[in-house]
C-alpha positions as CSV (number, residue, x, y, z in Angstrom):
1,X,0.0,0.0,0.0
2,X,2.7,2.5,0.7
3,X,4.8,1.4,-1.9
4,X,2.0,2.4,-4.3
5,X,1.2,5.6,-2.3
6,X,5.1,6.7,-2.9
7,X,4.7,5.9,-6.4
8,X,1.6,8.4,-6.8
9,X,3.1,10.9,-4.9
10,X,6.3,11.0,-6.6
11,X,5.5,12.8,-9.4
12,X,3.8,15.7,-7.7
13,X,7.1,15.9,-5.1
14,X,9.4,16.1,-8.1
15,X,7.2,19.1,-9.7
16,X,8.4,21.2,-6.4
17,X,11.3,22.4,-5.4
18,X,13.5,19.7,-4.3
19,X,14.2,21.7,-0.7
20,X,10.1,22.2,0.0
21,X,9.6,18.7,-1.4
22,X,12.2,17.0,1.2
23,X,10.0,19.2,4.1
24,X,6.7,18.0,2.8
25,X,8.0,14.4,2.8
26,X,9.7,14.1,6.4
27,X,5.8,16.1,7.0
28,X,3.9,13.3,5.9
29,X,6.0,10.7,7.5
30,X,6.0,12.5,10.6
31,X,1.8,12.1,9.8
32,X,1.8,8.5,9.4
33,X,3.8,7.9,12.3
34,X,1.5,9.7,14.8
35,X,-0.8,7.7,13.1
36,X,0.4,4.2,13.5
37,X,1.0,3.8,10.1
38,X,4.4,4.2,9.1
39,X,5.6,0.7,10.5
40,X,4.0,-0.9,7.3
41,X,7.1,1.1,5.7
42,X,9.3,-1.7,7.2
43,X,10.7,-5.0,6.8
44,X,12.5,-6.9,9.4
45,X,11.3,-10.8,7.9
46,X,15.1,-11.5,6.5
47,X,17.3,-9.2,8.6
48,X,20.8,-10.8,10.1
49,X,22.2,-8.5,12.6
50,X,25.4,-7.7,12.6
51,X,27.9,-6.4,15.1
52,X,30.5,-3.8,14.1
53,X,32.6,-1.4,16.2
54,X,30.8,-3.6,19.2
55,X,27.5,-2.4,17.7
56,X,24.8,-4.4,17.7
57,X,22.9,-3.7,14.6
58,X,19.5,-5.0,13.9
59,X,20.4,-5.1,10.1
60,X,23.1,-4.0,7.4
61,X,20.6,-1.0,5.9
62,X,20.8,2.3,7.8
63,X,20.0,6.0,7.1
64,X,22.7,8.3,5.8
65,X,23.4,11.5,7.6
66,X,21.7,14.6,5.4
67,X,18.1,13.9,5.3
68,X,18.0,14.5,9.1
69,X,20.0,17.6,10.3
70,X,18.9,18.4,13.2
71,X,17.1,15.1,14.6
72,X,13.3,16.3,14.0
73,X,12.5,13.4,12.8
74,X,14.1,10.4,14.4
75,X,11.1,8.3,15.7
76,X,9.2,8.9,12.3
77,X,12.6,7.9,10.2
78,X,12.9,4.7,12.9
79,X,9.6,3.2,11.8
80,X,11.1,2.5,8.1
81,X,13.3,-0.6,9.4
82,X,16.6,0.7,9.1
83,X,19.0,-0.6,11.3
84,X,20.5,2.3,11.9
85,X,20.1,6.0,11.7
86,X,22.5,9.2,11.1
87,X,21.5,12.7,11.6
88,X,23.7,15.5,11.1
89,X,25.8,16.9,10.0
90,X,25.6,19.4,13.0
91,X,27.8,22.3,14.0
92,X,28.4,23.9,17.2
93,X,26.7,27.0,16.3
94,X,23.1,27.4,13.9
95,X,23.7,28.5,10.7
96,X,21.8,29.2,7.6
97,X,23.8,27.3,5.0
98,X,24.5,28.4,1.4
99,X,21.3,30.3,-1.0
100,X,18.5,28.7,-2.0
101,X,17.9,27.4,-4.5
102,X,20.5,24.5,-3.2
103,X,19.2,21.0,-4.2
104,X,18.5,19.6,-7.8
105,X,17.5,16.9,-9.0
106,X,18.7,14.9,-12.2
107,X,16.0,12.3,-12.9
108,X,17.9,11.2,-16.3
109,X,20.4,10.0,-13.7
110,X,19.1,9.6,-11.0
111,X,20.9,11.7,-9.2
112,X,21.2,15.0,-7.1
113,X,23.3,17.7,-6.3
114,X,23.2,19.6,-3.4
115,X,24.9,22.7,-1.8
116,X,23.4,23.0,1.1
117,X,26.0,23.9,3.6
118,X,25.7,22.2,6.9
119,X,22.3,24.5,7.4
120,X,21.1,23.1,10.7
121,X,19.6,24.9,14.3
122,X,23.1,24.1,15.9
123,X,24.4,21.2,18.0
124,X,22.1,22.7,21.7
125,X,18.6,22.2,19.1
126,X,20.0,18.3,18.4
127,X,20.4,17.0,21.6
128,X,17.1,18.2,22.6
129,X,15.7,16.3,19.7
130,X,17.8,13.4,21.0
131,X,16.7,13.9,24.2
132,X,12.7,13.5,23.8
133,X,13.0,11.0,21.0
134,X,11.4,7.5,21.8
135,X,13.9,5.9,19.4
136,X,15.7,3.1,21.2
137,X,18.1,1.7,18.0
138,X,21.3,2.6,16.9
139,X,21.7,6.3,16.2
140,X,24.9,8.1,14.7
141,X,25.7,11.7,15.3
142,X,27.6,13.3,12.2
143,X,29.5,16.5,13.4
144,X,31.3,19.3,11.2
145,X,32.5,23.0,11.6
146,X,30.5,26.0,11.2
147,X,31.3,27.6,7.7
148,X,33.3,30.7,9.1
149,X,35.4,28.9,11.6
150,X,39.0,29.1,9.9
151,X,40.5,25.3,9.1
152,X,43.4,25.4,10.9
153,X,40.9,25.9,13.9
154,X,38.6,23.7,12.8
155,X,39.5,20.6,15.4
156,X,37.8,23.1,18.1
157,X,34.5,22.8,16.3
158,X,34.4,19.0,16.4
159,X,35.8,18.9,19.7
160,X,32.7,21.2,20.8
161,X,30.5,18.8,19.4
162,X,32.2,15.6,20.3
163,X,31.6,16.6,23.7
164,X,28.1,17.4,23.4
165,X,26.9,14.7,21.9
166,X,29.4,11.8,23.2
167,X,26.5,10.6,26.1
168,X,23.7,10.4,23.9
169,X,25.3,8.7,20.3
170,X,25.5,5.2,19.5
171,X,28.6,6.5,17.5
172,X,29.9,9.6,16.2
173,X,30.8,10.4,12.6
174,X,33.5,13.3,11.7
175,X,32.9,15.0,8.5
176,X,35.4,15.8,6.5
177,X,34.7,15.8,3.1
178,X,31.5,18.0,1.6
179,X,32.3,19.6,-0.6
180,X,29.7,22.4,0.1
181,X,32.3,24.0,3.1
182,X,34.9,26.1,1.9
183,X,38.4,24.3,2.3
184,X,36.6,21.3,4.6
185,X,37.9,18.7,2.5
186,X,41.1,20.1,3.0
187,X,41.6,18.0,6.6
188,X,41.9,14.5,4.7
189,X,45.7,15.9,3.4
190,X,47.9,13.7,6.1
191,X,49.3,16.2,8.2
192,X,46.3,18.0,8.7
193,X,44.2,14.5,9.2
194,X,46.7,12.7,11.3
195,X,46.5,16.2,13.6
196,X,42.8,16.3,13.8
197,X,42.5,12.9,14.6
198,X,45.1,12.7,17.0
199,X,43.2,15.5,19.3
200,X,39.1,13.2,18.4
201,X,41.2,10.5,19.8
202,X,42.5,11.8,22.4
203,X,39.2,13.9,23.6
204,X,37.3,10.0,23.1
205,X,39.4,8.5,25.3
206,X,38.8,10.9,28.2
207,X,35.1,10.7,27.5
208,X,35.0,7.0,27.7
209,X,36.9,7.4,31.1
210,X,34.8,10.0,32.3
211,X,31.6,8.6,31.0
212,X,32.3,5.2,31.4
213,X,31.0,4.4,28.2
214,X,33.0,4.0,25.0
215,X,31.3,5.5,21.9
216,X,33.1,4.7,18.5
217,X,34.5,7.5,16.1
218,X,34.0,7.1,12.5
219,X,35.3,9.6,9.7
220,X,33.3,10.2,6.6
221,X,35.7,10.6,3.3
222,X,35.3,11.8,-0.5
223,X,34.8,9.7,-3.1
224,X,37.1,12.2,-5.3
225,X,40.4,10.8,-4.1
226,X,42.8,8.3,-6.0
227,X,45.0,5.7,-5.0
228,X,48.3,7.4,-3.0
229,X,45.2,9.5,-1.1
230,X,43.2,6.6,0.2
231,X,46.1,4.6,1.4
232,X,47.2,7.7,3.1
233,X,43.8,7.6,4.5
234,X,43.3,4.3,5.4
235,X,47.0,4.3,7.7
236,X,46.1,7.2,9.2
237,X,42.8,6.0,10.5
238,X,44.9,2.8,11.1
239,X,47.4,4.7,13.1
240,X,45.1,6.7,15.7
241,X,43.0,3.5,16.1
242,X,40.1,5.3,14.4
243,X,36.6,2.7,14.6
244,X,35.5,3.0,11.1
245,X,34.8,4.7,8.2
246,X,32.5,6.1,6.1
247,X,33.2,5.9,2.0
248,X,31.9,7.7,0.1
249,X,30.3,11.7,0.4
250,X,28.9,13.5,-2.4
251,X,31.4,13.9,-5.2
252,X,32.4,16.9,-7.3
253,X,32.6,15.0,-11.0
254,X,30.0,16.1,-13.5
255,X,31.4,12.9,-15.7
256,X,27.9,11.9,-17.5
257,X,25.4,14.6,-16.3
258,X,27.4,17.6,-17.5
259,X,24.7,18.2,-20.1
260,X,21.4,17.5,-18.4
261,X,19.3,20.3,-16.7
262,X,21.3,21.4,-13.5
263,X,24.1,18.9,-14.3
264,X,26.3,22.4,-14.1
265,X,24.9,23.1,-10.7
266,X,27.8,23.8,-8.0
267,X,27.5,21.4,-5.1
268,X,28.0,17.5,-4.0
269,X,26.3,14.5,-6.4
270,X,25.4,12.0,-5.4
271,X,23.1,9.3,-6.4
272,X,23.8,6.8,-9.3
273,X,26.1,9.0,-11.0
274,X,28.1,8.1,-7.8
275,X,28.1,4.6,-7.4
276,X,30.9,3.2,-9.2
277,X,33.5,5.9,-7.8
278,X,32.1,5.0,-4.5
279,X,32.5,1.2,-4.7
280,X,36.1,1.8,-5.9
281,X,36.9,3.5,-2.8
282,X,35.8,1.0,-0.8
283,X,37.5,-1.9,-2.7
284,X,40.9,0.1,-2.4
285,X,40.3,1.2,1.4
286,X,39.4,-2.6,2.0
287,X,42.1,-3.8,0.6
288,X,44.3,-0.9,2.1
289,X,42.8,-1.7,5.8
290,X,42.6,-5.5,5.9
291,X,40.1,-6.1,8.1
292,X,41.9,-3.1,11.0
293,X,38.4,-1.2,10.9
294,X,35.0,-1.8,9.2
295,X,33.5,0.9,6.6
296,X,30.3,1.4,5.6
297,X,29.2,1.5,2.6
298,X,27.1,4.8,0.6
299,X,26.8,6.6,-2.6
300,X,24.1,5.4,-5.5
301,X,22.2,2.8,-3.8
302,X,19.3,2.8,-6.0
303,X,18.0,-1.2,-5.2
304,X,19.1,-4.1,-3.3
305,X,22.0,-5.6,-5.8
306,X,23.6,-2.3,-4.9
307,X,23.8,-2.7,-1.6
308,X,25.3,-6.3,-2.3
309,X,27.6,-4.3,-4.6
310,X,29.0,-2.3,-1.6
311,X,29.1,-5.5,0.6
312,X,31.1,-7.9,-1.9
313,X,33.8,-4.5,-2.4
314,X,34.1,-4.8,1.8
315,X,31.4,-2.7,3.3
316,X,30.1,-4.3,6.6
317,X,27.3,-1.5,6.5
318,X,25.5,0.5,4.0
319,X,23.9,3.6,4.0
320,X,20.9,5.1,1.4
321,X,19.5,8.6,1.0
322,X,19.5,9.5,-2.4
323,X,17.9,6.1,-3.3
324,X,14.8,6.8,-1.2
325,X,14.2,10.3,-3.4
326,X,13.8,8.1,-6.5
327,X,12.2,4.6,-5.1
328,X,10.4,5.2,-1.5
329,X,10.7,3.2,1.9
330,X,10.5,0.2,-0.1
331,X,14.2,0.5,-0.9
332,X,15.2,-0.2,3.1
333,X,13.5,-4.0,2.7
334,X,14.3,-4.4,-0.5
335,X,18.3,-3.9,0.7
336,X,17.5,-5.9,3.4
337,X,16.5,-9.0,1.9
338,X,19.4,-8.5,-0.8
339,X,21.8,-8.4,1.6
340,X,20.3,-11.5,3.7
C-alpha cells in the first residue's frame, strides 16, 4: 500500500522544489507515524544482525546523515526498518547554509546535487531532539565545523560537538569531506588529518573514562580521491585507532550529467552517478585496511544488488539517502533481503 502511495506521490514531489519537497515528505512521515502507520514502511522478515565497532545492529541498511540535520525526525525515520540511523551533520553554532535554490535533482540519472552547507539549528537544538525521541536503535551523530570557523581551527568545532553529543550517540561520525564548506575537505591531506585525529582521539578516550561508556568515532571521506590518497587515509585511520569509516560523500565530478538540466549546478552528487566511484573506494580502502576497521558503505544505492555491490567490495554496512528520493521506503526492505 505505501509502496504504491510513494509511487503516486512522486510525481507531484518532483514538480516542487526539491528543498520544499524533502520538508513535505519528512511532514507526511512524521503524519503517518502519529498515526500508527508508518511501521507498514518496514521489513524486518530476513534481517541478520550484525555487530561492528561492538554495535549491535539489527540489520546492514541504515540512514545516511543529510536527510535529518537536526534530529526532528528520528522516531518517524525509525519506523522504516533501518538498522540504523544518522543525523547530522551538526555544527556547534546554527547556521543558515548556502542560498537557496540549493538542491536539484537529475531524474535522467538519478541523481542529485546539493549545496546546502551544513544548514542546521546548531548542535544545543540536536540534543534536545535526541533527548525527547522515543527511538531506542542505533543512532549516529555526524558533526562538522561551522562555515566561518578558519581550518586550521577547525579541530575546536568537532571537539565542541564531540563533547556534546558523546552521552547520547551510538557512535559519532567526523565529517570531513563535503564539498559544500569552503576548504573542509582540506583536513583529509595527512598532516592535517593525522592532527585532527590525534586531538578526536585523544578527547574519546577521556570521554570514555569520564563517562564510562565508550562511543566509537567514525570519519566520513570523498569519493574524489585516488589511490596514493586513500592509502594515506586508510594508515592514518589505522594509526590513531580510528573505529571505522564512512566511504563515500557526495562527489564533485559532472562525468555523465554535465549536459542535463542542472548537471552544471555547484555542489556534492550524489546518487547513481556516484556509485561506481564510491564502490572503488571502498575496494581500495578494503584492501588498504585489511580487516583493522570496518566501513560502511554509501553513494548510488538505487536497489538491493547495490547494496550487495558495496558489501562484496568490503562494506560491513551500508547507507541510502538518495535512493529513497527516487524509489520510497521500499528500498530499506528491498536492501534488506538482498543483503540477507
Amino acid at each position: 500500500m505505501m509502496t504504491t502511495a510513494y509511487a503516486l506521490a512522486r510525481p507531484f514531489l518532483f514538480m516542487l522544489d526539491g528543498e520544499k519537497a524533502h520538508h513535505m515528505t519528512l511532514g507526511a512521515l512524521e503524519m503517518l507515524h502519529t498515526l500508527g502507520l508508518a511501521r507498514t514502511f518496514a521489513d524486518h522478515d530476513k534481517a541478520q544482525t550484525r555487530k561492528v565497532m561492538g554495535i549491535d545492529f539489527p540489520n546492514a541498511v541504515g540512514l545516511a546523515a543529510g536527510l535529518d540535520k537536526n534530529g526532528d525526525h528520528i522516531d518517524a525515520l525509525g519506523d522504516l526498518g533501518f538498522g540504523f540511523i544518522e543525523i547530522g551533520t551538526i555544527t556547534p553554532r546554527p547556521q543558515p547554509g548556502n542560498p537557496k535554490p540549493r538542491l536539484f535533482r537529475l531524474p535522467q540519472a538519478e541523481g542529485i546535487i546539493n549545496r546546502m552547507g551544513f544548514n542546521n539549528a546548531g548542535v544545543d537544538v540536536l540534543i534536545d531532539n535526541v533527548k525527547r525521541a522515543k527511538y531506542k536503535g542505533v543512532l549516529g551523530i555526524n558533526i562538522g565545523k561551522n562555515f566561518d570557523t578558519p581550518i586550521e581551527n577547525a579541530a575546536d568545532d568537532y571537539l565542541i560537538c564531540l563533547r556534546k553529543v558523546y552521552g547520547l550517540a551510538s557512535y559519532v561520525t567526523v565529517n570531513i569531506s563535503s564539498p559544500n564548506t569552503k576548504n573542509l575537505r582540506q583536513l583529509q591531506q595527512s598532516d592535517e588529518l593525522s592532527g585532527l585525529l590525534g586531538k578526536l582521539k585523544a578527547e574519546q578516550t577521556r570521554l570514555a573514562d569520564e563517562q564510562g561508556k565508550y562511543v566509537p568515532l567514525t570519519v566520513k571521506i570523498a569519493p574524489d580521491l585516488d589511490s596514493p590518497q586513500i592509502g594515506v587515509i586508510a594508515d592514518l585511520l589505522i594509526q590513531h585507532q580510528i573505529d571505522g569509516v564512512i566511504a563515500t560523500n557526495t562527489t564533485l565530478s559532472r562525468a555523465g550529467v554535465e549536459q542535463l538540466p542542472h548537471g552544471n549546478e555547484q555542489g556534492g552528487l550524489s546518487g547513481t552517478p556516484v556509485r561506481t566511484k564510491s564502490t572503488t573506494v571502498i575496494r581500495e580502502l578494503s584492501n588498504r585496511l585489511d580487516g583493522a576497521l570496518p566501513i560502511i558503505g554509501v553513494g548510488g544505492i538505487l536497489e538491493g544488488a547495490h547494496a550487495v555491490e558495496k558489501m562484496q567490495a568490503g562494506a560491513s554496512l551500508v547507507q541510502v539517502y538518495s535512493g529513497l528520493i527516487y524509489r520510497g521506503p521500499e528500498l530499506v526492505g528491498e536492501c534488506i533481503r538482498a543483503i540477507g
